[in-house]
C-alpha positions in Angstrom: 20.0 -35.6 -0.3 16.7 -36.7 0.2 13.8 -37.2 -2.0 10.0 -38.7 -1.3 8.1 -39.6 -4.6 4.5 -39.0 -4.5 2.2 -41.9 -4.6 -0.1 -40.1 -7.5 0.3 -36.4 -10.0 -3.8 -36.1 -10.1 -4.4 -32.5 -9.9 -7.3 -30.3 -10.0 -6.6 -26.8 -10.9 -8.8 -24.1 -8.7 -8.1 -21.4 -6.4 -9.5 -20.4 -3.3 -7.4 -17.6 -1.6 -9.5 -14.9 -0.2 -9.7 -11.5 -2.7 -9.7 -9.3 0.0 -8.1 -10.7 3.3 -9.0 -9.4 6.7 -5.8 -10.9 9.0 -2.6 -11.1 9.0 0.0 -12.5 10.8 3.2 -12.1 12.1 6.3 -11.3 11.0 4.7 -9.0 8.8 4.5 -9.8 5.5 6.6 -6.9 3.8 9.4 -7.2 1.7 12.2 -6.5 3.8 15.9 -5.6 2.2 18.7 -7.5 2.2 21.0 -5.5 4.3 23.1 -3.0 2.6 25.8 -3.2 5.3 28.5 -5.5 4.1 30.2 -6.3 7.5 27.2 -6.8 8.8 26.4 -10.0 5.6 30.2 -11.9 6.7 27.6 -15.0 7.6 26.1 -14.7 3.9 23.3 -12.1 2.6 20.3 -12.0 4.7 16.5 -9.4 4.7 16.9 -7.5 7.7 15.2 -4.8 9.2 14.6 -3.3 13.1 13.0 -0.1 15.1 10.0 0.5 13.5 7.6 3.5 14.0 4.3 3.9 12.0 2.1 7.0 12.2 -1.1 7.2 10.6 -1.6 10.0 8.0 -4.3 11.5 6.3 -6.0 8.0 6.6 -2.7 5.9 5.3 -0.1 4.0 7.6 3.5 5.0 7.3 6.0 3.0 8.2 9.6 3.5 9.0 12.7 1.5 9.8 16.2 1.0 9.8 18.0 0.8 6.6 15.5 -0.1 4.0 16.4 2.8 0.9 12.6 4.1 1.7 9.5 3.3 4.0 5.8 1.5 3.9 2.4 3.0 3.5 -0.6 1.2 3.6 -4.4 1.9 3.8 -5.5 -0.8 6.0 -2.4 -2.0 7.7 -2.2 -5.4 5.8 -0.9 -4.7 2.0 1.9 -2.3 2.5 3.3 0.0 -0.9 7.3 0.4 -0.6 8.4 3.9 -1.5 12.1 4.2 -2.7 13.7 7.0 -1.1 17.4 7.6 -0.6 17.0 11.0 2.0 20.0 12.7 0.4 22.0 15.7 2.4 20.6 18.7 -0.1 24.3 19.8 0.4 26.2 16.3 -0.5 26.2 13.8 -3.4 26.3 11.1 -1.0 22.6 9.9 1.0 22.3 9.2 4.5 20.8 5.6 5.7 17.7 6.1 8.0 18.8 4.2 10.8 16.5 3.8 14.1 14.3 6.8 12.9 12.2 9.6 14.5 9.3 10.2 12.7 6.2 13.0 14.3 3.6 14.7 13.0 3.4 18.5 13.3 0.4 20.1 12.5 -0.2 19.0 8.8 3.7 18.0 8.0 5.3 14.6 8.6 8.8 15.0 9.8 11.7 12.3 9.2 15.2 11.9 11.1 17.8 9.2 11.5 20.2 8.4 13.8 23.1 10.3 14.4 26.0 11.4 16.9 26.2 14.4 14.6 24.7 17.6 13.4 25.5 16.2 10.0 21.8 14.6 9.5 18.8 16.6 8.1 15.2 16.9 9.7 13.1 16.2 6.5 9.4 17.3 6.1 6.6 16.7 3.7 2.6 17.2 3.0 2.4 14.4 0.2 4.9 11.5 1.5 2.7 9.4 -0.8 3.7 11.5 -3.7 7.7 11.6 -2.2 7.7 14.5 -2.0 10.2 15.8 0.5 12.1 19.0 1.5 14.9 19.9 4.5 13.1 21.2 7.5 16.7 22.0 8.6 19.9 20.9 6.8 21.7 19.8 9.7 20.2 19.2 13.2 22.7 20.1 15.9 22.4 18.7 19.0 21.6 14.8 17.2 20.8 12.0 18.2 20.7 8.0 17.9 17.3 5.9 18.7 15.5 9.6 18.5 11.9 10.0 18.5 9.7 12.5 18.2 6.3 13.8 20.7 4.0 16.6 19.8 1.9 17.2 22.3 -1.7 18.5 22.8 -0.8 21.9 23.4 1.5 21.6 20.1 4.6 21.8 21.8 7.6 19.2 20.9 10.0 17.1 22.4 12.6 14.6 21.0 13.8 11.3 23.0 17.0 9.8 22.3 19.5 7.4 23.7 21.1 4.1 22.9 23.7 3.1 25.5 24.6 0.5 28.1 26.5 3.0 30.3 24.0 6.5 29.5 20.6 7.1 30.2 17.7 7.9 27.7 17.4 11.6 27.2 14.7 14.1 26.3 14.3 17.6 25.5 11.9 19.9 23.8 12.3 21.7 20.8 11.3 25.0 19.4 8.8 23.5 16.3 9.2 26.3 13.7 13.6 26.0 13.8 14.0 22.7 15.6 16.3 24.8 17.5 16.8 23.1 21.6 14.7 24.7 24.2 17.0 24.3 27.8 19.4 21.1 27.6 19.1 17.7 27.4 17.4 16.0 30.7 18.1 12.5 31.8 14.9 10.6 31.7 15.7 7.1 32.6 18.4 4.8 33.8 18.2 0.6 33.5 17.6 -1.0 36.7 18.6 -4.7 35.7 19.2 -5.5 39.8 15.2 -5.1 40.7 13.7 -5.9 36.8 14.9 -9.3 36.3 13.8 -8.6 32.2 16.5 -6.0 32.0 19.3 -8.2 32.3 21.5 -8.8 28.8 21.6 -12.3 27.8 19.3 -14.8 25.6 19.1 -16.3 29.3 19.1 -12.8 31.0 22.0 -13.9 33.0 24.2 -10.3 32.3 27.3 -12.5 31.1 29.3 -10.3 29.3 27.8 -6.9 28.9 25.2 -4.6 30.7 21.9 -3.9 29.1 21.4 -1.6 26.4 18.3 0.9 27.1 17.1 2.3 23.7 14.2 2.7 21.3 12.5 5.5 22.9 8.6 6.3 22.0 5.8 8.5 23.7 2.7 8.2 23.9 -0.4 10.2 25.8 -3.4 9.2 27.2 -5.8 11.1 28.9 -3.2 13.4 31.4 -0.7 10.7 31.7 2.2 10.6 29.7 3.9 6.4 28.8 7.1 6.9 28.1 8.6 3.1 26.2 12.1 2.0 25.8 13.8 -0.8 24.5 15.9 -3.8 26.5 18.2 -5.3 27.0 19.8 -6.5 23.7 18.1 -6.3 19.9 19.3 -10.1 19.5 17.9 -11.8 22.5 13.9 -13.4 22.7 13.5 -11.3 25.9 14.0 -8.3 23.6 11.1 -6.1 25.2 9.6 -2.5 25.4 9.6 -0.9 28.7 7.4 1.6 29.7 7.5 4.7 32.3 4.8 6.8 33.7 4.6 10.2 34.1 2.6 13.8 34.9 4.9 15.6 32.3 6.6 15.1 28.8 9.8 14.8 30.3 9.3 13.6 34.0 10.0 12.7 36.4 8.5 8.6 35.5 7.7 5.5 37.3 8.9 2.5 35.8 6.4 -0.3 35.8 6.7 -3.9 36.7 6.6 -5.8 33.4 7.2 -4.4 29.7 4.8 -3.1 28.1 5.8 -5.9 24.7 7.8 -8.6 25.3 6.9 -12.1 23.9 9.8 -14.7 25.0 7.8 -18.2 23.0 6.7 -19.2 20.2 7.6 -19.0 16.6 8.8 -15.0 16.6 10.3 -13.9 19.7 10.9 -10.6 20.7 9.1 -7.3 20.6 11.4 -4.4 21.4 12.4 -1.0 19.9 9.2 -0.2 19.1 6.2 2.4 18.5 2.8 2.9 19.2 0.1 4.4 17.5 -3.5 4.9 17.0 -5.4 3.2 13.8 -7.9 4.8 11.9 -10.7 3.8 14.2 -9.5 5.0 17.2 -7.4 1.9 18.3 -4.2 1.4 20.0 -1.3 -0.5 18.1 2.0 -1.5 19.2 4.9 -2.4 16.4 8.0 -3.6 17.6 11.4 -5.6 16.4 11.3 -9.1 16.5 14.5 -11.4 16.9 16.2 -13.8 14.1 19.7 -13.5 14.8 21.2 -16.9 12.8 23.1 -15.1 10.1 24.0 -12.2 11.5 23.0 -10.4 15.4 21.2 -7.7 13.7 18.9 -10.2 11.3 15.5 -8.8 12.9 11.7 -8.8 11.5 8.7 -6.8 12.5 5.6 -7.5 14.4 2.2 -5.9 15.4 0.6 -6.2 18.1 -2.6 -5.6 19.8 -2.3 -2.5 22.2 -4.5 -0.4 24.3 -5.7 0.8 28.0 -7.6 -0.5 30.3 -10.4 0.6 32.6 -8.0 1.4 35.4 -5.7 3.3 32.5 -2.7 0.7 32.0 -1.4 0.1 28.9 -1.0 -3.2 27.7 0.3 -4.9 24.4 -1.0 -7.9 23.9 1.6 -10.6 22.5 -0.7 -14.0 23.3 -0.9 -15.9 20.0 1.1 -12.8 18.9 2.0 -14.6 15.8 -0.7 -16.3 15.0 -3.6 -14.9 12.4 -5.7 -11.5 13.7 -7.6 -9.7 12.2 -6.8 -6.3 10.7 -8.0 -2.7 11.9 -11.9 -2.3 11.7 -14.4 -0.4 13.2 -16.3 -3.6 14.2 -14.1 -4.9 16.8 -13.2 -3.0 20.2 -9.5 -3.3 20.8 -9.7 -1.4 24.1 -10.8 -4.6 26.2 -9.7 -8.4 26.5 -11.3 -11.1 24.7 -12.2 -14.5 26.7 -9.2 -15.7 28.6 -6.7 -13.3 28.5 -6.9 -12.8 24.1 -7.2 -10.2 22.3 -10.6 -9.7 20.6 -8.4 -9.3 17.1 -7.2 -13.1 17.6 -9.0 -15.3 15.2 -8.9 -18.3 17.3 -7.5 -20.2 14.2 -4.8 -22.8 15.4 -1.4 -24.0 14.4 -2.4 -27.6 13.1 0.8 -28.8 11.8 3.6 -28.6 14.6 6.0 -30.9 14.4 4.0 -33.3 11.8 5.7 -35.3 9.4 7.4 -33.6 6.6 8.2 -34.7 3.1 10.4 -32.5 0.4 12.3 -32.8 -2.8 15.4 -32.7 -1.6 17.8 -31.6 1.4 20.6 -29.5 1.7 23.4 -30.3 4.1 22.0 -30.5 7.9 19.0 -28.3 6.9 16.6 -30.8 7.7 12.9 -31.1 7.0 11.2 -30.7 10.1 12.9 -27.3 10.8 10.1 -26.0 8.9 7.4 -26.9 11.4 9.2 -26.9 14.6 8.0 -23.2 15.5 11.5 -21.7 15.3 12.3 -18.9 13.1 15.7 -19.4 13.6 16.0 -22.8 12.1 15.2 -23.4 9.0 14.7 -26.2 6.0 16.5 -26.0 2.8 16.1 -27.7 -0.7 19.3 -28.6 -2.5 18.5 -26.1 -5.2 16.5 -23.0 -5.8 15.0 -24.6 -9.0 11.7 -24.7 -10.5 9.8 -28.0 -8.6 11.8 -28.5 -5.3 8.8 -28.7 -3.1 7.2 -29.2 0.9 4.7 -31.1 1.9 3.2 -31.0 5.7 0.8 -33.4 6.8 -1.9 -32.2 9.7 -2.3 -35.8 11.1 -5.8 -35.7 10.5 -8.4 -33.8 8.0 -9.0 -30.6 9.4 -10.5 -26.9 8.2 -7.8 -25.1 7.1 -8.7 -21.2 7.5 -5.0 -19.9 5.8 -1.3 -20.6 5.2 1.8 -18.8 6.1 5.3 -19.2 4.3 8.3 -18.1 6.0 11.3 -18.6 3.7 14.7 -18.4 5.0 17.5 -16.8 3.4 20.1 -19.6 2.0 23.2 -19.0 -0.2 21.6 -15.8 -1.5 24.0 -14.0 -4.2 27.2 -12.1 -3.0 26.2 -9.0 -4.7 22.5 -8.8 -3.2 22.6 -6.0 -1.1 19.7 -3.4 -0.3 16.2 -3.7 -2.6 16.0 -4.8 -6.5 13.0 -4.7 -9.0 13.5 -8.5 -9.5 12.8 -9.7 -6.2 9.3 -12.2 -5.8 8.8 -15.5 -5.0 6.4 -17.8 -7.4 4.7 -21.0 -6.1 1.9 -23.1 -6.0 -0.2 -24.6 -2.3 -1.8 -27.8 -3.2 -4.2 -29.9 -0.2 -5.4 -33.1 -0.2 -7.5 -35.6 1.7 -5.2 -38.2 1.0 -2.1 -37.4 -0.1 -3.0 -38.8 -3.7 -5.3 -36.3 -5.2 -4.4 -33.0 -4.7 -6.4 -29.7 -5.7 -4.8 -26.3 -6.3 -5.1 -24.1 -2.8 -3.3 -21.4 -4.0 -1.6 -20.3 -7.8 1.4 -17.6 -7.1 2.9 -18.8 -10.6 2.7 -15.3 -12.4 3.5 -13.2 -9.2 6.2 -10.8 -9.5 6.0 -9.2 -5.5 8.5 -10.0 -3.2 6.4 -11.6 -0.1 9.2 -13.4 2.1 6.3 -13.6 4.6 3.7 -14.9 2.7 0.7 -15.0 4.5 -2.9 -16.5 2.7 -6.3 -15.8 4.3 -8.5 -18.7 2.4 -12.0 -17.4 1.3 -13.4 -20.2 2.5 -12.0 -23.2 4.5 -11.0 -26.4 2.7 -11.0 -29.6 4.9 -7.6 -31.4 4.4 -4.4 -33.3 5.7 -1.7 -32.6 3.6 -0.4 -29.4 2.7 1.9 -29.4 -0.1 3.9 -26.2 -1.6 5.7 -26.5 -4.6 8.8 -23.9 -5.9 8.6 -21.7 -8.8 10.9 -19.0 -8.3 12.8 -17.3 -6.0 14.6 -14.1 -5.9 17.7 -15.7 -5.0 19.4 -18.6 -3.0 17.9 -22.0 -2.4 14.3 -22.9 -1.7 14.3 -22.6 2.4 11.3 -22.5 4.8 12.2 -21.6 8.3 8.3 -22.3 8.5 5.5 -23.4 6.8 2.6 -22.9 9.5 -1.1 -23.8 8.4 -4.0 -22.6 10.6 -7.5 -23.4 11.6 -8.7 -26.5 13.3 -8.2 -29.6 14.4 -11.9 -30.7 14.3 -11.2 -32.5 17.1 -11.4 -32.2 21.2 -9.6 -28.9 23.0 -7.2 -29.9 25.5 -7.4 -31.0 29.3 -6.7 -28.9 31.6 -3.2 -28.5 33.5 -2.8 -30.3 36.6 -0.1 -29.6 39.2 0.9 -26.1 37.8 3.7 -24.8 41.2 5.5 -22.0 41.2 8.7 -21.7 43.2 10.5 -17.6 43.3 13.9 -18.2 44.3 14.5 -17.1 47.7 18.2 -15.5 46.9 16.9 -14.1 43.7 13.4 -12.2 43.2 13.6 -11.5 39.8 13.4 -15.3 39.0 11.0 -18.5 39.5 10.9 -22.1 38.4 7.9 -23.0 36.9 6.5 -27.0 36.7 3.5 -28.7 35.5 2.5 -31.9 34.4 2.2 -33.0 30.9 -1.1 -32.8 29.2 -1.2 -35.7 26.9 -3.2 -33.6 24.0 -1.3 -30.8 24.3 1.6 -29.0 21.8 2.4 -26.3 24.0 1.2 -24.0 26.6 0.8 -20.4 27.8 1.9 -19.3 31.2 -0.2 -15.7 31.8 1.6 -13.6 34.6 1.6 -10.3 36.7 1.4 -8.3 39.1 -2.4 -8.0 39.6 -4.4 -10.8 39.6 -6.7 -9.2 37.4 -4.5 -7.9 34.6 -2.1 -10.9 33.7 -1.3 -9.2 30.4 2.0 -11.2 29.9 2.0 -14.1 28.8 4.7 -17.2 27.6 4.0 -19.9 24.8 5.9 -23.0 25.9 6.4 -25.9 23.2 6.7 -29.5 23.9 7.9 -29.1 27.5 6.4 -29.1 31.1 8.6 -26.4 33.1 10.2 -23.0 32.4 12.8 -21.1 34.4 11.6 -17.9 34.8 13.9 -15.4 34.8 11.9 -11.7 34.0 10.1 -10.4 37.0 10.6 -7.3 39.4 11.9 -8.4 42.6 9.9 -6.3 44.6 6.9 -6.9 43.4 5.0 -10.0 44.3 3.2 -12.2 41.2 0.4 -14.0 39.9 0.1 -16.9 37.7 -1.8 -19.4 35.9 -1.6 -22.1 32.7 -3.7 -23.1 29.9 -2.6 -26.1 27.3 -2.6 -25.4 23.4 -3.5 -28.0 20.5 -5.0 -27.8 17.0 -8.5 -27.7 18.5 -8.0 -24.6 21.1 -6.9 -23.8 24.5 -8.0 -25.4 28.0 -9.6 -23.8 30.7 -7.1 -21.6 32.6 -6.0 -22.8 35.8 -6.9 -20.8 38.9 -4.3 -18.0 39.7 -1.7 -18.6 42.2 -0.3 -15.8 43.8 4.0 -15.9 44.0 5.6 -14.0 47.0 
């Protein structure tokens, strides 16, 4: 155990978190269930949740994913209302777990399905899933399916996707709308390719060691005539966790697969952005959310992120993952999501900075190997723990040097939670306090959580106005269970000082025997934390991109191997991003 004692207790009590935010940041800030699967908690009780789909509603957001007792509805995509709903068979006692489900829209009704090999799973319906109010569509759907999804296209007509395998293809076929009954058989719509997309291959390292990629996840979207088929790859557990995406004339082929994923985000703090959906907001805008990657306590311990998403002039889609966890602003009519910001960014970014990576850390207390700095090393696996849950175990970060501070995100971990904590309870919230100082001697109140009772294991704080300061400190109130761990405590703004230089000696070198991969080198910039490596396979569209912490090379491994690529840098610190480097083409 370790424990730091402060210099000076001089506080001044005042609050200055924003009343109505207008970011967010991922991993969205919902409150996740602990799973309810027992063999899958043998590593100790963890939040887990994966395969998201939202559709907006009569002006709310709904979302759904796998095994939370109920879904999500918001009405500006930011603070999101839990609905409990166990969707019981209408002929059984027992309830069936959504897992991986289909939701579509037909006409005025929502309809919900989950995963399943078997006719043994009701189609669900409802007008008012606000209200919870739900009734069969069909008691049993007979042909099933696992990973389904559901399309209704312009001309009303409906098709379901389905498909979860790493020996099968995805699958679609349409469906009559008023019985659900199939219309024709099943068609094969799309079969893994992991020899020419070097992205495809299983492995955290996408080295195919031990299985073949699982292709799954399937979502459909339309845009003008063109139909963009995604699916997910290669492996839920792995940061190359991506969505795919195929082309087409018709709902159900034949498609084209394209280059590069539509999501995929290998760096930074979340990693991961397969299995997912996209949809339109209320203004019109493309959205992509998508499964993002955990995997410490248990291979399905997964979170959820939102992306950016849209088409271009030349009518590709794109998802835009750069500073994909970092704060962006929420859905509004004032900002056109349809285009690229400066440099590659999406216009939602805010441009606020991470300003405490790997700074000094000081805490109450540690528990075993734990250690301190694991809450600002940008790793959502690893993770800082207190010796206790108790009341006062507390964090402090220190930014190096005063700077605006724009908002706060608390990631805690999950750390000898209770046995018996399976699934959603009434008394899970977190209560703390944020205190920030100049000095580290007098501290003022940032934020007072003392009296919440919401469970927030994302917590993320829009300020209403920035405070300048250098330390950070977050002190422990309550928590719903377990110890007091922060897998990261990330404050944002700016550095109030210079951006960083610009990359020198960025090469490129595609291995000769091997397409699908490159290694990448450049030399260090000295004022630099990390960097983003933007790729493609148009010079003009490098919507990809890499974060890259505290090291000057990368071994590429995710390209298509008949497809030549283009590529350039930019350095990261508290202050901004450099210029880009000039694109180098990669044959």
């Amino acid at each position: 155990m370790r424990k730091v004692i402060l210099v000076s207790c001089t506080i001044f009590f005042f609050s200055v978190i924003s009343a109505q935010q207008s970011t967010y940041c991922n991993p969205i800030n919902i409150d996740y269930g602990y799973t309810p699967i027992p063999n899958f908690a043998d590593w100790g009780r963890h939040r887990a949740t994966a395969d998201p789909v939202v559709v907006t509603y009569k002006g709310d957001y709904y979302l759904f994913s796998t095994n939370q007792w109920g879904y999500w509805y918001s009405n500006d995509m930011l603070n999101w209302k839990f609905v409990s709903r166990k969707f019981l068979r209408p002929w059984n006692a027992g309830y069936d777990e959504l897992c991986a489900p289909a939701v579509g829209i037909i006409g005025d009704t929502m309809i919900v399905f989950g995963s399943t090999y078997t006719s043994q799973f009701t189609i669900w319906m409802s007008t008012s899933p606000k209200q919870n109010e739900w009734k069969p569509l069909v008691d049993s759907f007979d042909i099933g399916g696992w990973d389904p999804s559901f399309f209704t296209d312009n001309d009303g007509r409906l098709y379901m996707y389905n498909g979860s395998s790493n020996r099968f293809p995805m699958y679609g076929i349409e469906l009559n709308r008023k019985t659900m009954h199939p219309i024709g058989t099943r068609k094969e719509m799309y079969l893994l390719e992991p020899w020419r997309f070097g992205w495809q291959r299983f492995g955290e390292h996408m080295d195919n060691t031990f299985l073949d990629p699982f292709i799954e996840g399937s979502h459909m979207t339309r845009y003008k005539d063109r139909y963009y088929m995604q699916y997910g790859a290669p492996g839920t557990e792995f940061s190359g966790y991506a969505d795919g995406l195929l082309i087409g004339e018709h709902p159900l082929g034949p498609f084209e697969a394209q280059s590069d994923p539509l999501s995929i985000k290998l760096g930074g703090f979340v990693r991961g952005a397969g299995h997912g959906a996209t949809f339109t907001d209320k203004f019109n805008q493309y959205w992509h959310i998508s499964t993002t990657v955990v995997s410490v306590k248990n291979t399905f311990e997964r979170r959820l992120g939102i992306w950016p998403s849209g088409f271009d002039n030349d009518d590709k889609m794109f998802c835009n993952t750069t500073f994909g966890d970092y704060p962006h602003f929420i859905p509004t009519a004032k900002i056109d999501g349809s285009v690229y910001g400066s440099e590659g960014k999406s216009p939602y970014f805010t441009g606020w900075m991470l300003l405490n990576y790997n700074k000094p850390v000081q805490v109450s207390s540690t528990f075993g190997g734990y250690h301190p700095n694991n809450a600002v090393d940008e790793l959502v696996k690893t993770y800082w723990s207190a010796a206790t849950g108790n009341k006062g175990e507390w964090i402090q970060t220190d930014l190096g040097t005063i700077s605006t501070v724009n908002a706060v995100q608390i990631n805690y971990a999950d750390q000898d939670v209770e046995q018996n904590r399976l699934g959603k309870w009434i008394d899970q919230y977190h209560q703390y306090k944020l205190y920030y100082s100049v000095d580290g001697k007098k501290w003022n109140v940032l934020v007072d959580k003392s009296n919440n009772k919401t469970d927030v294991p994302h917590e993320y704080l829009e300020l209403e106005k920035p405070v300048q300061s250098r330390f950070i400190k977050m002190e422990n109130i309550h928590m719903p269970s377990g110890k007091f761990a922060i897998s990261g405590l990330r404050v944002f703004g700016n550095g109030n000082g210079i951006k960083p230089d610009t990359v020198q000696g960025f090469i490129v070198l595609r291995t000769e025997k091997d397409k699908r991969s490159a290694f990448i080198k450049w030399k260090p910039v000295d004022n630099a934390f990390a960097y983003n490596i933007y790729y493609g396979t148009n010079p003009d569209k490098l919507y990809s991109s890499i974060m890259i912490h505290a090291n000057n090379e990368y071994w590429m491994k995710a390209m298509d191997a008949l497809k030549s690529y283009y590529y350039c840098i930019e350095a990261v610190n508290e202050n901004g991003t450099s210029v880009r480097t000039r694109t180098i083409k990669v044959d």
